[in-house]
Phi, psi and omega in degrees: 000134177240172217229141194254104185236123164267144181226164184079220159282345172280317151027276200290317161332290205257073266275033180202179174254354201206137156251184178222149177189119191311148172260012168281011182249144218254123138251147154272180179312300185313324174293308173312288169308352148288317179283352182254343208222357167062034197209157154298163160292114174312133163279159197077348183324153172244118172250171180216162199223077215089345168121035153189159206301147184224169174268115186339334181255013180312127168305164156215142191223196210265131160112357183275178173230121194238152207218099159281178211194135211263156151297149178279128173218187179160203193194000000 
């Protein structure tokens, strides 16, 4: 199982803090946020992967934690 985290503002996007999602398919990040949400990956996401930053084309296998990340803005 691999366990799915929203923070922030996608929170609020996706109605939730968390998905769960079987691991028998070889995914990439990008591919996991595609297969959950039936969309692209919004730009600029920053994402993680075990609790560090990775690349939209990282593998994930069973037992990992992918992690989304709203872009940072501010003033």
């Amino acid at each position: 199982m691999i366990t799915v985290k929203y923070f922030a503002s996608l929170q609020d996007t996706v109605g939730k803090a968390e998905d769960k999602l079987d691991a028998s398919a070889n995914l990439s990040i990008e591919a996991i946020w595609q297969t959950l949400h039936n969309t692209p990956l919004p730009k600029g996401m920053l994402v993680s992967l075990n609790q560090e930053y990775a690349a939209l084309t990282d593998p994930v296998k069973d037992g990992d934690e992918v992690a989304y990340f709203p872009p940072v803005t501010g003033g």
